[in-house]
N, C-alpha and C positions, 0 to 999 in steps of 0.2 A: 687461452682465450682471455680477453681483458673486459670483466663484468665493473661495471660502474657502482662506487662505492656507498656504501646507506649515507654518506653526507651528500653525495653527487643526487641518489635518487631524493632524498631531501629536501635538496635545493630544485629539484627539477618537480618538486611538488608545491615547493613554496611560487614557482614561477606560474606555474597551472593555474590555481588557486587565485593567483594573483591578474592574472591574463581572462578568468572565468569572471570574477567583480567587474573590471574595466568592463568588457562583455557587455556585461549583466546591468549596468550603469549606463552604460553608453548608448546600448539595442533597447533595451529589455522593459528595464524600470518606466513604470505609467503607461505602456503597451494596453492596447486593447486585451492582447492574453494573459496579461500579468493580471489586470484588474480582475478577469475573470479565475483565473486560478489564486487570486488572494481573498474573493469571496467565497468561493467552493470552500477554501483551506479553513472558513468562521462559518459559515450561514449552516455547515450541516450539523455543526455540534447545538447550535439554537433548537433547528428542527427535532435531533436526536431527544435533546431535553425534554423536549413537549411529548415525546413519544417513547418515553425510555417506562421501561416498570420499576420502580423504584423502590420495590420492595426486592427484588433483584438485582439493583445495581451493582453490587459486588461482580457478582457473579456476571452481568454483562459486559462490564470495566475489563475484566479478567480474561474474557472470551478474544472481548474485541482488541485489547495488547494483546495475545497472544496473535492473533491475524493481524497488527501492526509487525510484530518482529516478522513475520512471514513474508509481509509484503517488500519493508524496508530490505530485509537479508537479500531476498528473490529479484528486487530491482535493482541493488547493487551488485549483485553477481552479475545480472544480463548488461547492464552498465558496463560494469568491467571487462566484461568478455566482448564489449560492441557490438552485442545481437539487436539492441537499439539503442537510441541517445534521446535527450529532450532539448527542445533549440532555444526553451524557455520554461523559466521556472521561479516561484515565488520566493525563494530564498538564493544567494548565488554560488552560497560555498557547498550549499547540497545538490548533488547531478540528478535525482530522483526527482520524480514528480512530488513531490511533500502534498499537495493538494489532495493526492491519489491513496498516495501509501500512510498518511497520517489521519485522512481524515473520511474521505468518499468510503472507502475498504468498510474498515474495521465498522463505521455506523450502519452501512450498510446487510453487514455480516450479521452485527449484534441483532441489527432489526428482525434478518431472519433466523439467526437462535433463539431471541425473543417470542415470535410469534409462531414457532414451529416446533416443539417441544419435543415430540415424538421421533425417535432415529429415521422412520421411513418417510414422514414428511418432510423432512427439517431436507435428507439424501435427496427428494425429489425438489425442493425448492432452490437446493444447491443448483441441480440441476437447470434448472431455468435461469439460477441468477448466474450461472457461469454461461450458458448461450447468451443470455443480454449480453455480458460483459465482454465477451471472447468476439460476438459475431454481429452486436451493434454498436456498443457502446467504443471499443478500443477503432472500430473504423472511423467513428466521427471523431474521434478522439486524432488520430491521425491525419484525416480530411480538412479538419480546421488549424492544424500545425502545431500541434503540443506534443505530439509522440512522433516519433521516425523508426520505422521497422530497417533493421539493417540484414540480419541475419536472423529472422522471426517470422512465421507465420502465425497467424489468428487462432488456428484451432492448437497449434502449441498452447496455448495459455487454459483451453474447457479443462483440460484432467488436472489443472495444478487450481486453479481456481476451487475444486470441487474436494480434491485431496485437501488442500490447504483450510475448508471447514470442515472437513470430517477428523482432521486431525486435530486440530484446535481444539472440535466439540468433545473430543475424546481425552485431552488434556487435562480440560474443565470439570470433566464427569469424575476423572479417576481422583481430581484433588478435592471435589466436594466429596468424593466416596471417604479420601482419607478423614480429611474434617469432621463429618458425620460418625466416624469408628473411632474415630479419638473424644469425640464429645460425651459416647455413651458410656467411657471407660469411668 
């Protein structure tokens, strides 16, 4: 069998890439939806700020990268596998929603590890912010031309939306657990 070379594949990345800006210049750039996903991608880290605890910030910073690496890893896997694509997007050499997985997510997340302290609260608020997410939010999401399900349904996404904070939140806990046993040493 004749497998195409790492310079072949490459070159056939360099052309992608190159073919995705033209795209993205051509269609994209000054778009009613580009405007919109390039405020999304600023206006929530303003609001975040006016609502963040501050005496916390660490520790919310920390929560909410960790649910950016989740989101970014998770939407380029489903990217790559073609389970869906985005026909527009705020940056051109990124295929992910950047709007989504940099900035909506993670503030979003924080806000409810923020204000939900308790494991049994924090599990049922997951709960409802992954029904928003899963079964209104990614429909209008769709509806208005920012997402394309190719190989995805909706409720694919409630149990990873909900794992993805409870794992996080478990991240968080064990590396303040470390901090706090190291500090008393």
């Amino acid at each position: 069998m004749n497998y195409p070379s790492d310079e072949q594949i490459a070159e056939m990345m360099r052309q992608l890439t190159q073919a995705q800006i033209d795209n993205f210049l051509g269609q994209h750039i000054g778009t009613w939806r580009w405007w919109v996903l390039f405020i999304l991608l600023i206006a929530h880290w303003f609001i975040w700020y006016k609502l963040v605890d501050k005496k916390r910030i660490v520790e919310l910073v920390l929560f909410g990268v960790i649910i950016m690496v989740f989101t970014i890893t998770l939407d380029e896997i489903g990217f790559v596998l073609s389970l869906w694509r985005y026909p527009v997007g705020v940056i051109p050499i990124l295929p992910r929603l950047t709007s989504i997985d940099y900035t909506m997510l993670p503030i979003i997340f924080m806000l409810v590890y923020q204000y939900f302290p308790a494991w049994k609260n924090f599990f049922w608020a997951l709960v409802v912010l992954s029904t928003v997410f899963s079964f209104v939010a990614e429909p209008i999401v769709v509806h208005l031309g920012f997402y394309v399900l190719i190989k995805w349904l909706y409720w694919y996404s409630f149990p990873i939306y909900i794992v993805m904070g409870l794992l996080a939140r478990w991240i968080v806990r064990i590396l303040i657990d470390i901090e706090r046993k190291s500090c008393k040493m």
